[in-house]
C-alpha positions in Angstrom: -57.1 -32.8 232.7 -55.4 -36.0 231.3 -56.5 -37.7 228.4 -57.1 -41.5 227.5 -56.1 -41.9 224.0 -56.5 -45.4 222.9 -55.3 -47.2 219.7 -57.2 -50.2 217.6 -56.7 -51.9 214.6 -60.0 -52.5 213.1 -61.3 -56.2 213.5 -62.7 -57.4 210.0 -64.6 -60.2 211.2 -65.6 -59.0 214.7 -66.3 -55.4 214.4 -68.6 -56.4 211.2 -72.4 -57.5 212.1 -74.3 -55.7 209.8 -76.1 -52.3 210.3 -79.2 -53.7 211.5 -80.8 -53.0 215.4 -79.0 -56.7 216.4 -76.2 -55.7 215.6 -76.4 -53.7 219.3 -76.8 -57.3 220.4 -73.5 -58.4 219.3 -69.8 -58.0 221.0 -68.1 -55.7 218.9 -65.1 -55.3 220.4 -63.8 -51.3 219.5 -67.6 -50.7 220.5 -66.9 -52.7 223.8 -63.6 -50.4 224.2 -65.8 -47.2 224.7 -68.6 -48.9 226.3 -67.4 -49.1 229.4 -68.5 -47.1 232.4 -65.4 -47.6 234.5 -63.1 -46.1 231.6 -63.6 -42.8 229.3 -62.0 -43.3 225.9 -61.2 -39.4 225.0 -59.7 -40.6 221.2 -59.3 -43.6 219.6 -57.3 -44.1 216.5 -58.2 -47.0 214.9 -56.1 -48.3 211.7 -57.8 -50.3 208.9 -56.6 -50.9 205.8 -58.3 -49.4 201.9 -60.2 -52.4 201.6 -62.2 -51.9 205.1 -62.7 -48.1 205.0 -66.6 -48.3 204.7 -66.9 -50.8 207.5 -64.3 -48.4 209.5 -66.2 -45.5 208.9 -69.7 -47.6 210.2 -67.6 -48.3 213.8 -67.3 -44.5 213.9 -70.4 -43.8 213.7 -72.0 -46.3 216.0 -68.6 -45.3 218.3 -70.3 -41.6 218.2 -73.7 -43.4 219.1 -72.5 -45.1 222.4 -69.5 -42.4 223.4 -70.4 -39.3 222.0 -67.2 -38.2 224.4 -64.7 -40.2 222.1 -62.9 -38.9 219.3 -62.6 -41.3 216.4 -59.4 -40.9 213.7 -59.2 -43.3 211.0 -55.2 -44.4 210.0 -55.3 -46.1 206.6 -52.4 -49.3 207.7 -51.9 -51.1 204.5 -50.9 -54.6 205.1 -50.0 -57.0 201.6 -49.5 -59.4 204.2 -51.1 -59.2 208.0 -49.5 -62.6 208.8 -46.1 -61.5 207.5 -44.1 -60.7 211.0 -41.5 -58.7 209.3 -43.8 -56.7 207.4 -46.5 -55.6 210.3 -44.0 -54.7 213.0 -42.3 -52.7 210.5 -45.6 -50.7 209.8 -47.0 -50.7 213.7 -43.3 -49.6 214.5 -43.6 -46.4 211.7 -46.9 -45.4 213.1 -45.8 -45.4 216.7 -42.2 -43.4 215.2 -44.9 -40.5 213.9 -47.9 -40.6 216.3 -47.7 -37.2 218.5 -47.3 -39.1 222.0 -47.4 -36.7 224.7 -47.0 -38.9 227.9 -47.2 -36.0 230.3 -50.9 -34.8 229.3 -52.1 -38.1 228.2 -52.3 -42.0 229.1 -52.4 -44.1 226.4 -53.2 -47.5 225.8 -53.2 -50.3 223.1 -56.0 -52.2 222.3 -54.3 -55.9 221.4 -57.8 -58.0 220.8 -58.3 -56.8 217.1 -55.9 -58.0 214.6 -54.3 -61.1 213.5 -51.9 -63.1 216.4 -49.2 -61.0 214.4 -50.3 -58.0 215.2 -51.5 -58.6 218.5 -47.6 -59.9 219.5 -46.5 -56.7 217.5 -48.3 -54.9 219.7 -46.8 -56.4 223.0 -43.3 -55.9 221.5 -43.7 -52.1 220.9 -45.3 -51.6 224.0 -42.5 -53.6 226.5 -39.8 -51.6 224.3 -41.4 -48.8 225.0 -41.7 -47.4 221.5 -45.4 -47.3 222.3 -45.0 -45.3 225.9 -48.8 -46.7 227.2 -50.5 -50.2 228.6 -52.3 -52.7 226.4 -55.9 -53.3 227.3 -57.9 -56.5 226.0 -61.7 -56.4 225.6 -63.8 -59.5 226.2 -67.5 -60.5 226.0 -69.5 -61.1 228.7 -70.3 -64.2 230.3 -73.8 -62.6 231.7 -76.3 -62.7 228.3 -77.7 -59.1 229.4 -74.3 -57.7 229.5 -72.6 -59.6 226.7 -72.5 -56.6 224.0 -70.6 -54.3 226.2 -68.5 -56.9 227.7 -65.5 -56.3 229.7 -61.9 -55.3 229.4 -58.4 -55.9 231.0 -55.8 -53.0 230.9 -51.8 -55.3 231.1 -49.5 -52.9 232.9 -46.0 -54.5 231.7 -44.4 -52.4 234.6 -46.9 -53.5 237.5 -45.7 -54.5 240.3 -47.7 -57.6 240.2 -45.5 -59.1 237.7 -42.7 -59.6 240.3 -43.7 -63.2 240.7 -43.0 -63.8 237.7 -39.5 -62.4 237.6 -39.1 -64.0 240.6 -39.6 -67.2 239.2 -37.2 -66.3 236.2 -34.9 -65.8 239.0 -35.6 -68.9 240.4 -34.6 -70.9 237.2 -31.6 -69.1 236.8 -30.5 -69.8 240.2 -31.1 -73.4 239.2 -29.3 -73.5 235.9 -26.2 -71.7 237.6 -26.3 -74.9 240.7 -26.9 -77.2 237.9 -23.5 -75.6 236.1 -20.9 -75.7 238.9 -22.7 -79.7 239.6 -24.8 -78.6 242.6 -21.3 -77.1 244.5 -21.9 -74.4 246.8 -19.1 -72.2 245.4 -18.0 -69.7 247.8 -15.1 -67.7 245.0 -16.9 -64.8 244.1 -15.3 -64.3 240.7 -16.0 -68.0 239.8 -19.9 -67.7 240.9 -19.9 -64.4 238.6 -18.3 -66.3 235.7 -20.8 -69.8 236.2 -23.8 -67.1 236.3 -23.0 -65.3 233.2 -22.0 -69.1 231.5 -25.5 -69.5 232.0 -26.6 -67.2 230.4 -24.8 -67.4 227.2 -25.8 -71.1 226.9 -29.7 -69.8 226.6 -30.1 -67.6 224.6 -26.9 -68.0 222.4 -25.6 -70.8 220.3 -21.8 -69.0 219.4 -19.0 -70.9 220.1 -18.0 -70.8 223.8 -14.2 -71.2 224.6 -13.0 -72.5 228.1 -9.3 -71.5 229.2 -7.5 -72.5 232.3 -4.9 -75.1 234.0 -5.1 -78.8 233.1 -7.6 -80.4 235.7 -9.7 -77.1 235.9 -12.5 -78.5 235.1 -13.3 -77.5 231.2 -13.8 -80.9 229.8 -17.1 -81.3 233.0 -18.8 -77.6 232.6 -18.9 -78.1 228.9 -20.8 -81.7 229.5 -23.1 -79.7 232.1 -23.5 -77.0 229.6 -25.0 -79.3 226.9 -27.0 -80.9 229.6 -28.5 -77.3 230.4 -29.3 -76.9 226.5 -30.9 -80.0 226.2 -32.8 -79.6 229.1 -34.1 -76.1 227.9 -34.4 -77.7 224.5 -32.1 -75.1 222.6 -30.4 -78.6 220.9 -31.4 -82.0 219.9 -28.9 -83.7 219.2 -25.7 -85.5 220.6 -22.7 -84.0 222.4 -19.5 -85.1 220.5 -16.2 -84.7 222.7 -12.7 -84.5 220.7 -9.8 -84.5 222.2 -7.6 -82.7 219.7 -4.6 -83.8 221.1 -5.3 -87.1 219.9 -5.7 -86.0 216.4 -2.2 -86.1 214.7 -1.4 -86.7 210.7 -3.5 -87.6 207.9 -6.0 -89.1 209.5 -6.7 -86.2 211.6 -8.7 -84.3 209.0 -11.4 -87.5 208.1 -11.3 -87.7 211.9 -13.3 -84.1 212.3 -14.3 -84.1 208.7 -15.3 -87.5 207.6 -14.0 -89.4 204.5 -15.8 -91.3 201.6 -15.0 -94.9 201.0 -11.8 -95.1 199.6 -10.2 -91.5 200.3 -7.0 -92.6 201.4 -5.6 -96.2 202.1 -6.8 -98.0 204.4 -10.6 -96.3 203.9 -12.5 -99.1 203.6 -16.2 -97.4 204.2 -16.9 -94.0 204.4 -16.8 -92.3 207.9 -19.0 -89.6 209.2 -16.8 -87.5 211.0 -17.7 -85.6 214.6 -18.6 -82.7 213.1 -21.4 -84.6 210.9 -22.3 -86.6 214.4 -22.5 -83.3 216.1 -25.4 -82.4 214.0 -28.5 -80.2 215.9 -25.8 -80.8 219.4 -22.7 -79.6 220.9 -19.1 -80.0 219.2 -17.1 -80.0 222.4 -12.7 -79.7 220.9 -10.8 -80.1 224.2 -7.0 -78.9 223.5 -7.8 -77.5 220.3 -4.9 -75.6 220.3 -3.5 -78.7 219.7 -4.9 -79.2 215.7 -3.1 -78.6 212.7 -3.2 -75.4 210.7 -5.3 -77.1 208.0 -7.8 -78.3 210.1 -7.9 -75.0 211.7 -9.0 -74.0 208.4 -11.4 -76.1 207.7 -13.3 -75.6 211.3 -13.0 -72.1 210.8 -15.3 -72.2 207.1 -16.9 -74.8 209.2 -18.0 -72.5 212.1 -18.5 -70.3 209.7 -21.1 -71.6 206.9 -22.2 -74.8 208.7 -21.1 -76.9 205.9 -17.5 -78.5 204.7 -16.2 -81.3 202.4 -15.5 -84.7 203.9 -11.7 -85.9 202.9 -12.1 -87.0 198.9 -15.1 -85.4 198.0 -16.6 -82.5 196.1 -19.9 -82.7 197.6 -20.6 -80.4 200.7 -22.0 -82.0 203.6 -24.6 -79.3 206.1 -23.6 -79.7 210.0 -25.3 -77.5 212.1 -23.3 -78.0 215.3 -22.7 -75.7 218.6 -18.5 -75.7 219.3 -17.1 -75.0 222.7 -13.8 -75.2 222.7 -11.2 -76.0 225.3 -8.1 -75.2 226.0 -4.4 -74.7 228.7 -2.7 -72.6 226.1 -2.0 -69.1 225.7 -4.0 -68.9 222.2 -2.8 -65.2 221.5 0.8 -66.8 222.1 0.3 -69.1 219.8 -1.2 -66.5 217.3 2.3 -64.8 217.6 3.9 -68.1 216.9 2.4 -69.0 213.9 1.0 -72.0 215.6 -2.9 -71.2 215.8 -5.1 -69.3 213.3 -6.1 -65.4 214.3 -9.0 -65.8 212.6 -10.1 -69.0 214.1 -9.1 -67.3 217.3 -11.4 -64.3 216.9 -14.2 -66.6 215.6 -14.5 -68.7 218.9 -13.3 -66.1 221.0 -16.4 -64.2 221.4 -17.8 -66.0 224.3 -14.3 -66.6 226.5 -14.3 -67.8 230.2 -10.8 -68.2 232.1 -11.5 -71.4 234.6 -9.1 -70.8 237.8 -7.5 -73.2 239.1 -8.2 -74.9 242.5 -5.6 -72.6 244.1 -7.0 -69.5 242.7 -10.4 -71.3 244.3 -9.3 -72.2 247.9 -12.4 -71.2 249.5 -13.7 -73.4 247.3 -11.9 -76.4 248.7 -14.1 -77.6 251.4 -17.5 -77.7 249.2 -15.4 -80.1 246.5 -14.2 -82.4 248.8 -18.3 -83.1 250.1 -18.6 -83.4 246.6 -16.1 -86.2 245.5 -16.8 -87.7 248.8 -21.0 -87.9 247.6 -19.9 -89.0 244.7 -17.7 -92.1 245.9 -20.5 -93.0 247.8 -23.3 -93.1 245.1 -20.4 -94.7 242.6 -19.1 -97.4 245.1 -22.3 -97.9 247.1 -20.3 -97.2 250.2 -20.6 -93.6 252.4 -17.5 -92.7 253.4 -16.5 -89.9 255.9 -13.4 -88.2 257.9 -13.3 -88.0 261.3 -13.1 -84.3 262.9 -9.6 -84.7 263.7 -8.6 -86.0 260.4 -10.9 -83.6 258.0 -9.5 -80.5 260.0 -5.5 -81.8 259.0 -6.8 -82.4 255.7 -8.0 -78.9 255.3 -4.9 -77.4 256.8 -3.1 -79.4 254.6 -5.5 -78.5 251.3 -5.1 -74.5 252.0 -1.6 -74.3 252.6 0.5 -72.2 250.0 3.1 -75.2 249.9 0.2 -77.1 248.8 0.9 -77.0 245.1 -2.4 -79.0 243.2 -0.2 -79.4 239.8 -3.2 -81.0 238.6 -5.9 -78.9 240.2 -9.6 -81.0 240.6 -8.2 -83.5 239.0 -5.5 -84.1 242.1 -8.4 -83.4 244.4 -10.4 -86.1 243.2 -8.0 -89.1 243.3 -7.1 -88.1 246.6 -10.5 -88.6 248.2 -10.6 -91.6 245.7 -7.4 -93.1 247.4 -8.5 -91.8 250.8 -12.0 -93.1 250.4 -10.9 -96.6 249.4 -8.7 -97.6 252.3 -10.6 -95.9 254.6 -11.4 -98.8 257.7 -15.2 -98.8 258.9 -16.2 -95.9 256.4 -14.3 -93.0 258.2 -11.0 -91.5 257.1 -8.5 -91.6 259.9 -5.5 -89.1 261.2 -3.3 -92.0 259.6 -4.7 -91.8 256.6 -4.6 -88.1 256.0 -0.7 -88.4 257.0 0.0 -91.5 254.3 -2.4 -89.0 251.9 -0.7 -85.6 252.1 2.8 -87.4 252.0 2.1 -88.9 248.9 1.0 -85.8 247.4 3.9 -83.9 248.6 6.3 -86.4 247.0 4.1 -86.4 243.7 4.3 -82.8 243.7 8.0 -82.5 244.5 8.8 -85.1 241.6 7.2 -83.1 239.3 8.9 -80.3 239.7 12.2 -82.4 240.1 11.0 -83.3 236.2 10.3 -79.4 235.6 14.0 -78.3 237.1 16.5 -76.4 235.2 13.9 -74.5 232.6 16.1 -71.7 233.3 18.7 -73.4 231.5 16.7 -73.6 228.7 16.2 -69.5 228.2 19.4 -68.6 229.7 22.6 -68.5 227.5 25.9 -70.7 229.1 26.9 -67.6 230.4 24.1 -66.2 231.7 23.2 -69.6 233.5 26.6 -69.6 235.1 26.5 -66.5 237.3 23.5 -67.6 239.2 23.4 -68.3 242.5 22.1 -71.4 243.5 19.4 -69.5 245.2 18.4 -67.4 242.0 18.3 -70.4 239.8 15.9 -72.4 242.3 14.0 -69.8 242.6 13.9 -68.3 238.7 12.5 -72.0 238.0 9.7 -72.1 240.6 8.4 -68.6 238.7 9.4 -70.6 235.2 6.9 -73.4 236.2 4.1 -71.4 237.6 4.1 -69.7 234.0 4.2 -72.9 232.0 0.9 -73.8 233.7 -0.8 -70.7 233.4 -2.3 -69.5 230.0 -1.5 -65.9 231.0 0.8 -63.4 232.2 -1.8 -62.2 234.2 -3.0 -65.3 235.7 0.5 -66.2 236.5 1.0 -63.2 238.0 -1.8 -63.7 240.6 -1.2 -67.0 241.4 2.6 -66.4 241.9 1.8 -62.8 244.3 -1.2 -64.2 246.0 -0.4 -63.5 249.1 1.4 -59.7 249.3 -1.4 -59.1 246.5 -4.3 -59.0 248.6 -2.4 -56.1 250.7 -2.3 -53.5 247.8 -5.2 -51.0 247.0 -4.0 -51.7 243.5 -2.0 -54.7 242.8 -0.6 -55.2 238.5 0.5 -59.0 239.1 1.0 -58.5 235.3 3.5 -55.5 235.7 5.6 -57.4 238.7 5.9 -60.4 237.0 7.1 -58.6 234.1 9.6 -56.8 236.3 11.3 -59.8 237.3 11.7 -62.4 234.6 13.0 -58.8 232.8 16.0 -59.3 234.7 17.3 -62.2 233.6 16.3 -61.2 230.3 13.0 -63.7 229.8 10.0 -62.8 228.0 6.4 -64.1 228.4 6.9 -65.3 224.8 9.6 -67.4 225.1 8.4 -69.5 228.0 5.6 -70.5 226.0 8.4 -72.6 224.1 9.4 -74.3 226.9 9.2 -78.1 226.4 6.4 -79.8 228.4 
């Protein structure tokens, strides 16, 4: 027959009520764990430390008295500190590495009412991690005064089924944060809905630096606002969120920019300056472009990231700046690791948590959903609710999701065109005409920038070279040249350039093809990275 073996840690104050007859009268609660008709306590182990051995070996005896059945151990668990966390887990944790367990004969459980808080959230931990393989089980007294000594108990099963509510509801608030991420958008791109759910995650139960990649327009510089918003709202910050854009930040006075300066650094310093690292204290440091900073001060953020503290420009007094970075960025970091022009170690320090944001047409499905969006948000900005008619929302869409359809500036080119289309919208509905004017404009945007972009193969070939293209090759060689400046990998440039025959192969390397063909006019992924933009 199975056993129930049961384990205690003696309570000092409860468990001791003299040795008179009242003291049958009293809740005792390891008396109250083997009182109980329901539930047959075959051994109980109960830990107590030197001091308490006499008053240990009295609740064996009266144990004996009411459950002649139970088999009482004493376990001397010496505690210089019950309060200390560190120290009782350590010892509950050595017992439970020892103890005999022997789940197919016997059920165990683990009596969490004794004890200090400490011990009893000790107790819980072992038992969810299963290093102690049983249930807890609380006693209580009894409300009903003739019943009040034996009391009741509670067994926890942390693997009941009853407890998916309450996963269920985790679920829930996950679900919420992840809405809350992509702005309440109802995403359709599967790898984006992966990437936004895992974000969410991260910005939890983590506070190491988070760094966004992707096309200009992708939308860093808005998930890393929603992403503080999330943190404050789960209070994991306090303080502000501080947003740099490190393109901005050129020559001397770049470093009291981040940094701070005291009063009279430099010329010119007229008071001292805090810096955004300082006024990022207990919030979120967001660096957009901070590929664009300086080595030094890519040397200073790294010992920055690093030890929380730094010295503000002229002085030799650390300052403490407990900040959370994301970072931001449209370039290649690893290429600029190769080039000298971006610290490895800084890299490998920010790059723990790294999320590649697509671009809208790596999101097409995503298309329809964003355009509600900006069209909401006109209406809440402007006061005015603006819609297309069937007609013109259908040419629109064709329009949106063709491959000519370039987006150079991603959400960023979606949004000013439903700006543009909102505002000279007649009677609050977007017209056939207006869709036409729209996409033309768009189409002539897009055609002057790559009119601006032309002739990048020049720029790699030799004189030579250049001269024995066809017009056709050249054309076409600086279509491929462009989709690579904008994409901050081989790989991504890959897929957006093959998106099509891509989706055909069981096995598509986008990477490989790409490779391939810039390999025959001699091009490496290297050197377009020092294109001029």
């Amino acid at each position: 027959m199975r056993k129930t073996i049961a384990i205690s840690l003696l309570g000092t104050q409860l468990d001791s009520v003299g040795k008179g007859k009242k003291r049958w009268e009293r809740w005792r609660p390891n008396i109250s764990l083997v009182s109980q008709e329901q539930l047959v306590i075959d051994e109980l182990h109960l830990l107590h430390n030197e001091h308490s051995w006499r008053l240990a070996n009295n609740v064996a005896v009266d144990i004996e008295t009411v459950s002649p059945e139970t088999t009482v151990q004493l376990h001397t668990l010496e505690l210089a500190d019950p309060w200390d966390f560190g120290e009782v887990y350590a010892k509950l944790y050595d017992f439970c590495a020892q103890f005999p367990f022997d789940i197919d004969s016997n059920d165990y459980l683990f009596h969490i009412t004794t004890g200090t808080h400490v011990a009893q959230i000790c107790s819980f931990l072992l038992t969810e991690s299963r290093h102690f393989p049983g249930r807890l089980i609380q006693t209580a007294p009894s409300r009903e005064p003739a019943d009040k000594a034996r009391g009741h108990i509670q067994i926890i099963d942390l693997d009941l089924s009853k407890y998916d509510q309450l996963a269920t509801r985790f679920d829930a608030e996950h679900a919420q944060g992840t809405d809350f991420l992509k702005g309440g958008i109802a995403t359709e791109n599967a790898h984006f809905n992966r990437m936004i759910a895992q974000i969410e995650k991260v910005a939890i139960r983590s506070t190491a630096p988070i760094l966004l990649t992707g096309p200009t327009g992708a939308g860093k510089s808005q998930l890393a606002q929603r992403i503080y918003q999330l943190k404050k709202r789960r209070g994991t910050l306090t303080g502000e969120l501080v947003t740099v854009n490190c393109a901005t930040l050129k020559g001397e006075n770049a470093m009291a920019a981040l940094f701070g300066h005291t009063k009279g650094a430099f010329t010119g310093a007229a008071t001292a300056r805090e810096g955004f690292l300082r006024t990022a204290n207990n919030g979120l440091l967001f660096l957009d472009e901070v590929g664009e900073l300086g080595l030094e001060e890519q040397a200073m953020l790294l010992r920055a990231i690093e030890n929380r503290s730094f010295h503000p420009v002229g002085s030799d007094k650390e300052v403490q700046s407990n900040f959370q970075l994301i970072a931001g960025t449209n370039r290649d970091l690893r290429a600029c690791v190769a080039h000298g022009e971006f610290r490895e170690d800084l890299l490998a320090r920010i790059n723990l948590w790294s999320y590649q944001l697509p671009g809208l047409k790596d999101r097409r499905e995503d298309i329809e959903a964003n355009i509600h969006f900006e069209l909401e948000r006109f209406g809440l900005e402007q006061g005015n609710r603006i819609r297309f008619n069937k007609e013109a929302k259908q040419q629109y869409l064709r329009f949106a999701h063709a491959p000519s359809s370039q987006w150079h500036g991603n959400f960023r080119d979606l949004a000013s065109s439903i700006t543009r289309l909102c505002t000279l919208a007649d009677s609050s509905r977007i017209a056939e005409q207006d869709v036409l004017d729209e996409t033309a404009r768009l189409t002539q945007d897009w055609q002057q920038s790559s009119t601006d972009t032309e002739c990048l193969s020049k720029q790699l070939l030799t004189t030579e070279a250049f001269a024995q293209l066809d017009q056709f090759d050249r054309h076409q060689l600086d279509y491929v040249l462009t989709v690579c400046r904008q994409q901050p990998s081989l790989a991504a440039a890959g897929r957006a350039l093959f998106d099509v025959s891509r989706t055909n192969k069981a096995s598509s390397n986008d990477s490989s093809r790409l490779q391939k063909y810039l390999a025959k006019f001699g091009i490496r992924w290297e050197q377009i990275q020092t294109l001029k933009r």
